[in-house]
N, CA and C atoms as a LAMMPS dump frame, in Angstrom:
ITEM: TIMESTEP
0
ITEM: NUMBER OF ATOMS
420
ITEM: BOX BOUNDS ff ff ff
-5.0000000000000000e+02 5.0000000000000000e+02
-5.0000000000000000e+02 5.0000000000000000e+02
-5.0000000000000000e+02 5.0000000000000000e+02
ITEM: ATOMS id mol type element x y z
1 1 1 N 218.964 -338.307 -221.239
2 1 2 C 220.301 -337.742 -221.153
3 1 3 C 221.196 -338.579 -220.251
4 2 1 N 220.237 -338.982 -219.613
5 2 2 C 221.32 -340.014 -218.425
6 2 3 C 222.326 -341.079 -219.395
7 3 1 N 221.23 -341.666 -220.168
8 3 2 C 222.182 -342.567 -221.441
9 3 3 C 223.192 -342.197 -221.736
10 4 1 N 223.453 -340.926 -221.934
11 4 2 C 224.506 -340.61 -222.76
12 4 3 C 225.51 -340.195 -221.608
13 5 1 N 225.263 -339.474 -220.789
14 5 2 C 225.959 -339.356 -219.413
15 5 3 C 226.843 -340.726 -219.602
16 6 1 N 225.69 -341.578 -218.768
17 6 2 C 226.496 -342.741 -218.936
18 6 3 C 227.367 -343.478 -219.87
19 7 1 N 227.489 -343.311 -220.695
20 7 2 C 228.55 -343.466 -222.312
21 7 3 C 229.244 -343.091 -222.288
22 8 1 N 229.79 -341.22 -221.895
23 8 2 C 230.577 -340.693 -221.842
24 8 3 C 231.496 -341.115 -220.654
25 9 1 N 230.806 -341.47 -219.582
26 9 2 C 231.687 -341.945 -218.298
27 9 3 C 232.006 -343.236 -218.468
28 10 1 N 231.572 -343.957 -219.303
29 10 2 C 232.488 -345.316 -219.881
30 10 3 C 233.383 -345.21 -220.693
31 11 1 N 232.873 -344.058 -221.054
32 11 2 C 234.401 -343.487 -222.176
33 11 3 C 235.385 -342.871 -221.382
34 12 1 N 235.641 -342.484 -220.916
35 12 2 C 236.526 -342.041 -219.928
36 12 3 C 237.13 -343.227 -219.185
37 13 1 N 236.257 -343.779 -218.36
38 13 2 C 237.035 -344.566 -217.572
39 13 3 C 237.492 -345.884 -218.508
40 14 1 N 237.55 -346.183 -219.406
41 14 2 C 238.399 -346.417 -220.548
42 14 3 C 239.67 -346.275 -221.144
43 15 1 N 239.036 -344.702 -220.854
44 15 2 C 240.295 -344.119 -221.483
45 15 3 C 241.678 -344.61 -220.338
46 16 1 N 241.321 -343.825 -219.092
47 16 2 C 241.783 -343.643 -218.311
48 16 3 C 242.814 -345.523 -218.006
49 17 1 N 242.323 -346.354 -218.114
50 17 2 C 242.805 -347.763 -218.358
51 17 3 C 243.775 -347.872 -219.267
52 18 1 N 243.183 -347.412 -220.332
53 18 2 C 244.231 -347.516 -222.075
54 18 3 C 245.441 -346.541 -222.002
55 19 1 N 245.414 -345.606 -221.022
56 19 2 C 246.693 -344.93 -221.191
57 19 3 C 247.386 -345.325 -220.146
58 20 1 N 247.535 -345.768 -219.498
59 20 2 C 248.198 -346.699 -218.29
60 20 3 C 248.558 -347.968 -219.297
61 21 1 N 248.54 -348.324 -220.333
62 21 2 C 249.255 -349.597 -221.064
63 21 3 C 249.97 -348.373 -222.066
64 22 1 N 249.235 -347.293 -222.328
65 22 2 C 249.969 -346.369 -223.603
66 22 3 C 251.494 -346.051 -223.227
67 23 1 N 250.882 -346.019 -221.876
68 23 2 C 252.625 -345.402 -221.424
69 23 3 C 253.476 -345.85 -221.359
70 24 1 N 253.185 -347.349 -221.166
71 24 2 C 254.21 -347.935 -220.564
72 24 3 C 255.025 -348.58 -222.003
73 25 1 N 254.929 -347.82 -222.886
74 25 2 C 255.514 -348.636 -224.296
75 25 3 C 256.03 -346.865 -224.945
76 26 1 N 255.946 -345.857 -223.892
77 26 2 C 256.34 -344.668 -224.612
78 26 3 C 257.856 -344.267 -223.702
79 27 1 N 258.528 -343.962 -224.752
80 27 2 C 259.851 -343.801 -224.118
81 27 3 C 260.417 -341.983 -224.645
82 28 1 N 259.596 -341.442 -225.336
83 28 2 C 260.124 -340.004 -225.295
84 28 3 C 259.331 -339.163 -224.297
85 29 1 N 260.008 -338.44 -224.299
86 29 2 C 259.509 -337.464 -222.806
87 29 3 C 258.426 -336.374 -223.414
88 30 1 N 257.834 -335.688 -224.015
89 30 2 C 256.979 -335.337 -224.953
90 30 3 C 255.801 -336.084 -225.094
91 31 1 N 255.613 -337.32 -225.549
92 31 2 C 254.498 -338.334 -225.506
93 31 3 C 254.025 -338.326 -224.664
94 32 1 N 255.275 -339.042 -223.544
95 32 2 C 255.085 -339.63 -222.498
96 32 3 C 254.199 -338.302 -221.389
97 33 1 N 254.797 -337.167 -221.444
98 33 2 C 254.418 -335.771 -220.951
99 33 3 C 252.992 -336.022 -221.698
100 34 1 N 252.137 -336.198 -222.769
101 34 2 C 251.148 -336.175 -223.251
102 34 3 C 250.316 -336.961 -222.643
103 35 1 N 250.693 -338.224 -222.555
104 35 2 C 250.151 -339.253 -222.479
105 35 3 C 249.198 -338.832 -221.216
106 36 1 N 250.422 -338.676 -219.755
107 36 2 C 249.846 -338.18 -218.731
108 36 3 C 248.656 -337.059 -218.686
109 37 1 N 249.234 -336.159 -219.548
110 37 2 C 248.057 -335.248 -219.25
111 37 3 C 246.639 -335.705 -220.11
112 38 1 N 246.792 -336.061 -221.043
113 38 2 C 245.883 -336.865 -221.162
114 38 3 C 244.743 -337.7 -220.082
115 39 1 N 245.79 -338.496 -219.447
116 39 2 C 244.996 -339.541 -218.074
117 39 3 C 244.359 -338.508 -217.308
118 40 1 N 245.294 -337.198 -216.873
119 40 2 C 244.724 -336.619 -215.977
120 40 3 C 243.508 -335.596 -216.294
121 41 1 N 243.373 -335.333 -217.596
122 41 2 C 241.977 -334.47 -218.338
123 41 3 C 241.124 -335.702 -218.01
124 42 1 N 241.294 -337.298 -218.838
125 42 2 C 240.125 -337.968 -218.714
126 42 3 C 239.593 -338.226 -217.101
127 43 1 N 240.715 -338.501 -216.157
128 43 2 C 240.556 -338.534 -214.71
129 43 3 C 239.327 -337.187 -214.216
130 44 1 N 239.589 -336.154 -214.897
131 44 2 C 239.101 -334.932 -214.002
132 44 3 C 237.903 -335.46 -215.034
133 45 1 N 237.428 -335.69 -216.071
134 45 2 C 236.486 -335.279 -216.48
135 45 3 C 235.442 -336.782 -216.171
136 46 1 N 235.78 -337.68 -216.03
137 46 2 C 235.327 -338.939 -215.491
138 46 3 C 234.538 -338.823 -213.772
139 47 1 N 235.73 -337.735 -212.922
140 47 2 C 235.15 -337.338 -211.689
141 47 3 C 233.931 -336.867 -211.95
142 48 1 N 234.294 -335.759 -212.389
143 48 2 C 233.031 -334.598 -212.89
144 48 3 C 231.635 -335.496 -213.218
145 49 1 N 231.699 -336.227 -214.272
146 49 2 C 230.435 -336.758 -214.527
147 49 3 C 229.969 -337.94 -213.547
148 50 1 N 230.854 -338.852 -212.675
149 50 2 C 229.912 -339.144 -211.204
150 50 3 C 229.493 -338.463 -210.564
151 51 1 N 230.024 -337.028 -210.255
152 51 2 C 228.976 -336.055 -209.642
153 51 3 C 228.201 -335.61 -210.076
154 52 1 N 228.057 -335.409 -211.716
155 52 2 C 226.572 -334.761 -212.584
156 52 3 C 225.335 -336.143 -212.085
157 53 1 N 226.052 -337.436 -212.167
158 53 2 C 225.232 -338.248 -212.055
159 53 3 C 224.663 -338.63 -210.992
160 54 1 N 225.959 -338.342 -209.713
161 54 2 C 225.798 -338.637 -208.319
162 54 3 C 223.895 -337.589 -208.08
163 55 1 N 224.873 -336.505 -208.426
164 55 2 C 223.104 -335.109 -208.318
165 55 3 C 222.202 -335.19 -208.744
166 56 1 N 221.729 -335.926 -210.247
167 56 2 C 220.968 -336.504 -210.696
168 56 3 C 220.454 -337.659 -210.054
169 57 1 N 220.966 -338.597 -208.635
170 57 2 C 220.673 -339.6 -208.191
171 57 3 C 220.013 -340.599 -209.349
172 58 1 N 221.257 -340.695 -210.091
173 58 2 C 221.44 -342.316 -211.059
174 58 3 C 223.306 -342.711 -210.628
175 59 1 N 222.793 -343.964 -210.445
176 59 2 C 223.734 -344.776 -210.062
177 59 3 C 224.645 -345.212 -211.265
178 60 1 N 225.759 -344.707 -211.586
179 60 2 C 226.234 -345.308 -213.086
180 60 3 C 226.509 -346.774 -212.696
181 61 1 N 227.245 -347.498 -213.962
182 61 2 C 227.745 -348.885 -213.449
183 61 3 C 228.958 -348.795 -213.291
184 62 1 N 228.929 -349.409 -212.195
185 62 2 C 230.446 -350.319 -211.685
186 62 3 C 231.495 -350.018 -212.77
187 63 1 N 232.3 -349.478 -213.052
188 63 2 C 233.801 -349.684 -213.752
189 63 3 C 234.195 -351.195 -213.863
190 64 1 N 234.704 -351.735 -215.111
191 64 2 C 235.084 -353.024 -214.348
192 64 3 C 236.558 -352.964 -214.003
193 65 1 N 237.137 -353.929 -213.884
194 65 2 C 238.432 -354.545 -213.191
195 65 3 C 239.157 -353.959 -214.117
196 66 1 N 238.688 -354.158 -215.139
197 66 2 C 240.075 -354.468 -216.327
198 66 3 C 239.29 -354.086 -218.108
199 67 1 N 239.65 -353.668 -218.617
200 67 2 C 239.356 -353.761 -220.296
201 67 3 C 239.938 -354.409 -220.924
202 68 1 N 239.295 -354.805 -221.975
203 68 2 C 240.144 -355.858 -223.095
204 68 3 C 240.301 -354.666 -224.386
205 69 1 N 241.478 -354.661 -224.669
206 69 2 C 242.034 -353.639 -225.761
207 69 3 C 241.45 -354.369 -227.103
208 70 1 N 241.856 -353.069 -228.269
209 70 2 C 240.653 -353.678 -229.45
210 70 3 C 242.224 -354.276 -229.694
211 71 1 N 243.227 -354.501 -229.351
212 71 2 C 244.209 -355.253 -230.439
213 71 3 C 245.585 -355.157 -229.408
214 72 1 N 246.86 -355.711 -229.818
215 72 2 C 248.009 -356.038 -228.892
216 72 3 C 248.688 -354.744 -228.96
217 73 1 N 249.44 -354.102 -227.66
218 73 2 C 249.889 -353.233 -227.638
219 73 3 C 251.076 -353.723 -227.003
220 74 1 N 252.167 -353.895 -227.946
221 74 2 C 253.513 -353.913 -227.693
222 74 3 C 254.703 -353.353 -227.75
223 75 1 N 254.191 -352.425 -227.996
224 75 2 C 255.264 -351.44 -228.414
225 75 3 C 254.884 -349.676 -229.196
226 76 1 N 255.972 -348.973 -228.919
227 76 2 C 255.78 -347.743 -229.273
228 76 3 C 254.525 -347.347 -230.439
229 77 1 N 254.719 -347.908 -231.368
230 77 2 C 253.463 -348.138 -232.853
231 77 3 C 252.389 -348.192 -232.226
232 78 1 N 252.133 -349.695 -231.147
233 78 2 C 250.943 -349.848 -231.194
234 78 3 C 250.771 -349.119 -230.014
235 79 1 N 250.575 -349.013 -229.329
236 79 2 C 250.831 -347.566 -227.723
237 79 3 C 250.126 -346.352 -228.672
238 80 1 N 250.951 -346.069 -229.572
239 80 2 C 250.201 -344.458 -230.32
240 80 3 C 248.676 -344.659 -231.072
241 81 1 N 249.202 -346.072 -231.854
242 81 2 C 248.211 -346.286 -232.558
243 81 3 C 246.71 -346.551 -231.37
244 82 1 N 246.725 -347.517 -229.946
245 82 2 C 245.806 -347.12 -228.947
246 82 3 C 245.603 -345.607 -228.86
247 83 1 N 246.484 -344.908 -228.47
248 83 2 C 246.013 -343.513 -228.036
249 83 3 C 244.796 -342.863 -229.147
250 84 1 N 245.316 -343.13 -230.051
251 84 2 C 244.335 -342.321 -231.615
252 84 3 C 243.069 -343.216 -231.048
253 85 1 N 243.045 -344.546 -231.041
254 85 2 C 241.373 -345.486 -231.103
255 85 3 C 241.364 -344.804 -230.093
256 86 1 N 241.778 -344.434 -228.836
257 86 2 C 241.005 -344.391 -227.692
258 86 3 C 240.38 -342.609 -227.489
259 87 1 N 241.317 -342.238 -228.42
260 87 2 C 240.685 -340.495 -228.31
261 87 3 C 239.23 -340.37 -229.193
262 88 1 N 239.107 -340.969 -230.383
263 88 2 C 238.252 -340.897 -231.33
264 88 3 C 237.325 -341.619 -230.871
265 89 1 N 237.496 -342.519 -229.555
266 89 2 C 236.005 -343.456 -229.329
267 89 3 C 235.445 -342.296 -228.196
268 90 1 N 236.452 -341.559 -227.47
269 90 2 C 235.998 -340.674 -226.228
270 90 3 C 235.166 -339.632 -227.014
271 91 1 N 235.74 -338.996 -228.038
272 91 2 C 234.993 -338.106 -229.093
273 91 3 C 233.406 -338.043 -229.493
274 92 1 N 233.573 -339.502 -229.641
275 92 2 C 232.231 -340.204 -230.395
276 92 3 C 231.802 -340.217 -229.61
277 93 1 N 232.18 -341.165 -227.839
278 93 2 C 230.718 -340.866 -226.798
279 93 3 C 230.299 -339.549 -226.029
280 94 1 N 231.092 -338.36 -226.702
281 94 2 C 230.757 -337.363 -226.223
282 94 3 C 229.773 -336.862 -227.192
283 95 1 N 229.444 -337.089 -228.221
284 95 2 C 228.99 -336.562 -229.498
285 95 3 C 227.041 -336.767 -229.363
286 96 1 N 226.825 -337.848 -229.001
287 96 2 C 225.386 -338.081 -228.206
288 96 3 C 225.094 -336.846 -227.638
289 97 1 N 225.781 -336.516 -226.72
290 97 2 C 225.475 -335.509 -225.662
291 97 3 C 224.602 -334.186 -226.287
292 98 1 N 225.593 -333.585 -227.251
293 98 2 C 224.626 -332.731 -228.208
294 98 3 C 223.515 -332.686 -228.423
295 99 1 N 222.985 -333.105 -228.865
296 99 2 C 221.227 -333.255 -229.512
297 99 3 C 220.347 -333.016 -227.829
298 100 1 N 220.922 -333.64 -226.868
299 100 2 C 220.224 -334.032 -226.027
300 100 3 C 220.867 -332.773 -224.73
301 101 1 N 221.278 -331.75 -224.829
302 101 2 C 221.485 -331.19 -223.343
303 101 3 C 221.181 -330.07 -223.698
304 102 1 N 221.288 -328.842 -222.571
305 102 2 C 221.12 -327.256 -222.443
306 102 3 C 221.879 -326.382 -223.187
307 103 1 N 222.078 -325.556 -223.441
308 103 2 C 223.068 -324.705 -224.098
309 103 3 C 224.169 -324.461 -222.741
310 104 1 N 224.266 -324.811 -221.908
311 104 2 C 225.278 -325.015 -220.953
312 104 3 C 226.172 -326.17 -220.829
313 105 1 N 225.048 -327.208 -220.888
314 105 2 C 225.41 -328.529 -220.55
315 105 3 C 226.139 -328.704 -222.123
316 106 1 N 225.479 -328.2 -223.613
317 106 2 C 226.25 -328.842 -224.668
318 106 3 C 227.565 -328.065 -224.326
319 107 1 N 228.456 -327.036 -223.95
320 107 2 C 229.123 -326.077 -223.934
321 107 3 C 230.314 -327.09 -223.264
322 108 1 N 229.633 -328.092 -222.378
323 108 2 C 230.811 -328.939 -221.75
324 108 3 C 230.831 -330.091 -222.298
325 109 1 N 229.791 -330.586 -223.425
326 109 2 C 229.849 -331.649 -224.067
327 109 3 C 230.877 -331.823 -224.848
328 110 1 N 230.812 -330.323 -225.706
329 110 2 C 231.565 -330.176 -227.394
330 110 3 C 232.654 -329.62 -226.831
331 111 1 N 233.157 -328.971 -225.747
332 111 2 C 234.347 -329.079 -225.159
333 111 3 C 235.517 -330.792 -224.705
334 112 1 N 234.525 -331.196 -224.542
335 112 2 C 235.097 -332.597 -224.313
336 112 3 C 235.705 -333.138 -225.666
337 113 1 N 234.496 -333.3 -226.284
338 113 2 C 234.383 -333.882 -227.691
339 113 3 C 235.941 -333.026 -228.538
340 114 1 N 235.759 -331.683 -228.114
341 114 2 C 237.201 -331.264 -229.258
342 114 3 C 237.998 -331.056 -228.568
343 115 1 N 238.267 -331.505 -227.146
344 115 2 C 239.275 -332.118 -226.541
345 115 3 C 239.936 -333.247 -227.111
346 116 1 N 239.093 -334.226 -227.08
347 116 2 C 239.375 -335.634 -227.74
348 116 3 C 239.642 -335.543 -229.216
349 117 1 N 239.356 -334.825 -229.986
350 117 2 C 239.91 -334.955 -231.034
351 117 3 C 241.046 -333.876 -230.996
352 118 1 N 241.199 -332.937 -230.867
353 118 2 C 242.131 -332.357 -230.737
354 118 3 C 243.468 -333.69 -230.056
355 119 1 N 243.565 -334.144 -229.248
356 119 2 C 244.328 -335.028 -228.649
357 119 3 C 244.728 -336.34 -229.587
358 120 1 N 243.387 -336.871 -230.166
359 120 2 C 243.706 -337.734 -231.248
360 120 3 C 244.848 -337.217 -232.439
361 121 1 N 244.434 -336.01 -232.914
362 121 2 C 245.126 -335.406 -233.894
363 121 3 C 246.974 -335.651 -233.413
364 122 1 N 247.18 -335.236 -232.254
365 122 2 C 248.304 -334.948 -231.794
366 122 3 C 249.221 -336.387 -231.355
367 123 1 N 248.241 -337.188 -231.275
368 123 2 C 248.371 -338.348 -231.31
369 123 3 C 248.841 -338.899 -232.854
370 124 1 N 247.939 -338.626 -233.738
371 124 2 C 248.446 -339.006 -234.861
372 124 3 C 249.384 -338.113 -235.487
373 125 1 N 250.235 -337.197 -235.199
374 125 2 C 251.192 -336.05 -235.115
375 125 3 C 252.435 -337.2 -234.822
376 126 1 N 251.955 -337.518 -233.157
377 126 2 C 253.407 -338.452 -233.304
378 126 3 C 253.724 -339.703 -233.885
379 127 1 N 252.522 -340.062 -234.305
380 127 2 C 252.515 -341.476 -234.893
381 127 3 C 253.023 -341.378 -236.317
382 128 1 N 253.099 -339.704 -236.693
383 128 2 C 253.231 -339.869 -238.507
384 128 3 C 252.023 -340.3 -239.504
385 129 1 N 250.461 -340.395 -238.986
386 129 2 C 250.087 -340.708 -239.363
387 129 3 C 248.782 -339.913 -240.429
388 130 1 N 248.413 -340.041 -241.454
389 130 2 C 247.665 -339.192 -242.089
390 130 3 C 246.377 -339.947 -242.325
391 131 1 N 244.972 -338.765 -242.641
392 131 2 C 244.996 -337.466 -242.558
393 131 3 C 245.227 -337.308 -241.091
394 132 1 N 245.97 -336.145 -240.496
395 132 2 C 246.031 -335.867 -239.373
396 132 3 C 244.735 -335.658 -238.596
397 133 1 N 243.664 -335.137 -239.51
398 133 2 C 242.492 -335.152 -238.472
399 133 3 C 241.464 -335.629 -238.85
400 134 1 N 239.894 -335.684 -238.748
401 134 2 C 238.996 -336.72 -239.383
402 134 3 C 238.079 -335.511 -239.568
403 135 1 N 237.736 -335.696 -240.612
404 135 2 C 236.372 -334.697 -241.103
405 135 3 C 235.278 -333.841 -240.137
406 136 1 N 234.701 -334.852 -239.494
407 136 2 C 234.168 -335.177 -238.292
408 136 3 C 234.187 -335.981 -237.042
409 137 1 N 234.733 -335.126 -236.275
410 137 2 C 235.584 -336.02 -234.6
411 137 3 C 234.2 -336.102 -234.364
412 138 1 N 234.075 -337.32 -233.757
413 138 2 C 233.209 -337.842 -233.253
414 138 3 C 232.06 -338.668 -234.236
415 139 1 N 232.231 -338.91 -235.444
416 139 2 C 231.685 -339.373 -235.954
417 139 3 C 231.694 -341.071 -235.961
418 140 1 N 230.926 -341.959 -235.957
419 140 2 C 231.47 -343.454 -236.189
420 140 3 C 232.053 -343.819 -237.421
């Protein structure tokens, strides 16, 4: 379970990177209002799992410096179009978690997980983009 722990907290602190470039290419107040709360769900939920891990005494890895985006984000398009990749990859590394935790522990997994898609969706809401949601969030 630690594996996947650890996945999910790379997914996050990911995230948490990619919307700090999302924003800065969003100019309506709505998005931009999204965007943030966004950072600040992945922020709280990124904390949370160094302390599941801290208690577990496993050391996650290092965050690095910086991420390399899957593609150029210059503008409003591509800003939304990041937000959607980056909700649907948080989705997916929450989706591991399932198979492998408590009926407590999945309760905060699949909460995450339809967080992130829920957010993707809304994401692709402002982007105009269809289908608005994916069959299965979290699927590859």
């Amino acid at each position: 379970m630690n594996e996947q722990l650890a996945g999910a907290l790379a997914a996050e602190e990911a995230a948490i990177y990619a919307y700090g470039t999302i924003g800065v290419h969003l100019t309506d107040d709505r998005e931009l209002a999204d965007a943030r709360a966004a950072e600040a769900v992945h922020r709280d939920r990124r904390d949370a799992l160094v302390t599941r891990l801290a208690s577990a005494q496993v050391s996650p890895a290092p965050a690095p410096a910086g991420y390399a985006l899957p593609f150029p984000v210059t503008d409003r398009d591509s800003a939304l179009k990041l937000a959607i990749h980056v909700e649907d990859g948080v989705a997916q590394a929450w989706r591991p978690m399932l198979a492998v935790t408590t009926a407590d522990e999945r309760s905060t997994a699949l909460g995450a997980l339809t967080d992130a898609a829920v957010r993707a969706t809304r994401w692709r809401r402002h982007a105009d983009v269809t289908p608005l949601t994916l069959p299965f969030p979290g699927r590859p």
